[in-house]
C-alpha beads as a LAMMPS data file, in Angstrom:
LAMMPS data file: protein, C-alpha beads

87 atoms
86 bonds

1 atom types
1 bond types

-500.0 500.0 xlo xhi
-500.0 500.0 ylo yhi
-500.0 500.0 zlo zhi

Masses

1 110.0

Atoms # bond

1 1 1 -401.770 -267.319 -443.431
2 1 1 -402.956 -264.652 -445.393
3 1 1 -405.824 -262.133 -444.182
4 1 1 -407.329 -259.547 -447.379
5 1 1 -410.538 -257.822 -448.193
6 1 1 -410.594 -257.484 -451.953
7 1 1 -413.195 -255.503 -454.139
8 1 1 -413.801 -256.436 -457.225
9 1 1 -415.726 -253.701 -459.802
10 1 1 -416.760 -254.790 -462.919
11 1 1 -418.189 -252.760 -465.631
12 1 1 -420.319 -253.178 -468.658
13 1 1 -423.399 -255.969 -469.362
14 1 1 -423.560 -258.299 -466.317
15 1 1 -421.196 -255.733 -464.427
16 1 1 -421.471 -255.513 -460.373
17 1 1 -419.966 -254.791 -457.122
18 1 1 -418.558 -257.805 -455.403
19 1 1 -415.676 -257.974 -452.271
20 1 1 -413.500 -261.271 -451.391
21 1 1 -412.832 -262.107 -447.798
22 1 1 -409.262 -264.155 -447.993
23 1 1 -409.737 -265.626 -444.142
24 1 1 -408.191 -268.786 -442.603
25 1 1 -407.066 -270.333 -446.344
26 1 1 -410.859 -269.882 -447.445
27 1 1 -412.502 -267.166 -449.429
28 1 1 -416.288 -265.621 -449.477
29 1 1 -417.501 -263.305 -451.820
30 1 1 -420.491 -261.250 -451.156
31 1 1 -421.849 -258.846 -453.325
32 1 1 -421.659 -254.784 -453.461
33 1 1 -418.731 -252.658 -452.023
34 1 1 -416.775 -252.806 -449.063
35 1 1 -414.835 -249.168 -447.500
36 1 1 -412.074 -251.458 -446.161
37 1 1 -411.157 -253.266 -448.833
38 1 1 -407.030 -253.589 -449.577
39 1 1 -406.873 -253.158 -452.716
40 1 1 -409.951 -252.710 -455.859
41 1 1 -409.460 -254.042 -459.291
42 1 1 -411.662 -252.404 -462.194
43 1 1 -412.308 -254.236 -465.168
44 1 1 -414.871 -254.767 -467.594
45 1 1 -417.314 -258.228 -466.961
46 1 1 -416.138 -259.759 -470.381
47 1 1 -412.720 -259.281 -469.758
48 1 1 -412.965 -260.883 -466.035
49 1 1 -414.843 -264.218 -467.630
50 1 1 -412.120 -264.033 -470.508
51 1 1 -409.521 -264.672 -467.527
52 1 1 -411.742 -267.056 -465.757
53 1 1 -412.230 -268.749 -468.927
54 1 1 -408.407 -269.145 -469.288
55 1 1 -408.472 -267.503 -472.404
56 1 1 -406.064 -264.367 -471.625
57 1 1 -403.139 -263.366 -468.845
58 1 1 -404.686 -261.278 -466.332
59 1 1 -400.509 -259.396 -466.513
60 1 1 -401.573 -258.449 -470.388
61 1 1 -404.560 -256.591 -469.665
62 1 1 -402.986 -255.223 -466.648
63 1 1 -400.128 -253.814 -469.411
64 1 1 -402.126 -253.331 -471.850
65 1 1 -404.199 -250.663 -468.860
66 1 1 -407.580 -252.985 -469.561
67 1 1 -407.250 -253.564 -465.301
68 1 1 -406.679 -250.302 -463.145
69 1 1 -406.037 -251.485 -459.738
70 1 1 -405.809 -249.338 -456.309
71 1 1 -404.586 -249.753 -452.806
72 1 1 -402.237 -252.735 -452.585
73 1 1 -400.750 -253.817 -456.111
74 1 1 -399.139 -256.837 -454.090
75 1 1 -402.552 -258.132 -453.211
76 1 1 -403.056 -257.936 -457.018
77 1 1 -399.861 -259.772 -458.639
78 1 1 -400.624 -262.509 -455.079
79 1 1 -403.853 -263.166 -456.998
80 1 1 -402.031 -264.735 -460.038
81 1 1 -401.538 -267.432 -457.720
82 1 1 -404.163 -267.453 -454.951
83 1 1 -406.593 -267.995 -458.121
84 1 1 -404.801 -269.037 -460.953
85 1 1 -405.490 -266.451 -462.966
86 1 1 -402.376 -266.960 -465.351
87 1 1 -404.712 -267.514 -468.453

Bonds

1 1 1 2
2 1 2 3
3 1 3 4
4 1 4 5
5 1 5 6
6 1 6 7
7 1 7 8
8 1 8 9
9 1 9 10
10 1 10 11
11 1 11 12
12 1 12 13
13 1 13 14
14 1 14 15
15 1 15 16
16 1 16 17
17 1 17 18
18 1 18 19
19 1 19 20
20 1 20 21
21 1 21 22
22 1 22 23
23 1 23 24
24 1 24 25
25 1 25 26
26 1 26 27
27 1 27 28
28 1 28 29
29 1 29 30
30 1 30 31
31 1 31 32
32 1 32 33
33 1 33 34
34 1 34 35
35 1 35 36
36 1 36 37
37 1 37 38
38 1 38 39
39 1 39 40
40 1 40 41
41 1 41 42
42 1 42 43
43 1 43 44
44 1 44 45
45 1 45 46
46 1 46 47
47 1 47 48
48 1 48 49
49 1 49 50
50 1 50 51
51 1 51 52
52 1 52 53
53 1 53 54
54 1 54 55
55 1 55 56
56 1 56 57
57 1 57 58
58 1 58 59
59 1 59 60
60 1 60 61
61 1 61 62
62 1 62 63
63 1 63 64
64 1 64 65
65 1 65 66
66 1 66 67
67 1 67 68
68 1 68 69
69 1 69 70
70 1 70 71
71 1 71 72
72 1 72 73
73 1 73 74
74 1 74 75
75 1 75 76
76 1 76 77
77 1 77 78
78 1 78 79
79 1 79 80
80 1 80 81
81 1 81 82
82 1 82 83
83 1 83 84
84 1 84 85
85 1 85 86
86 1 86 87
């Protein structure tokens, strides 16, 4: 029942712009930036395919200030689950 625009920045080699639409239980992702997003998570590119990998907690590099989030830091910890980024 959830509804959230989230934009995802990522920087360094094979770095981009891409938003998730949460809508209806199913989620699109489109590339470049979106002014209505909820919340925006920055990160480098090898650290996002490190947690897609499943080879380190998304809450580490959170700590450790590796992922700088703005707007709704709900949305954010919600995504541990939503996309089982536990690692």
């Amino acid at each position: 029942d959830m509804e959230a625009v989230i934009q995802i920045d990522l920087s360094g080699d094979d770095g981009g712009e891409w938003t998730l639409l949460v809508k209806d239980r199913t989620l699109s992702v489109t590339t470049g930036t979106n002014a209505d997003a909820d919340m925006t998570m920055s990160l480098r590119a090898s650290d996002w395919l490190e947690i897609a990998n499943g080879n380190v907690n998304s809450i580490a590099l959170f700590m450790q200030g590796k992922i700088h989030v703005t707007g709704d830091i709900r949305l954010a910890m919600k995504m541990q689950t939503m996309f089982d980024l536990s690692g």
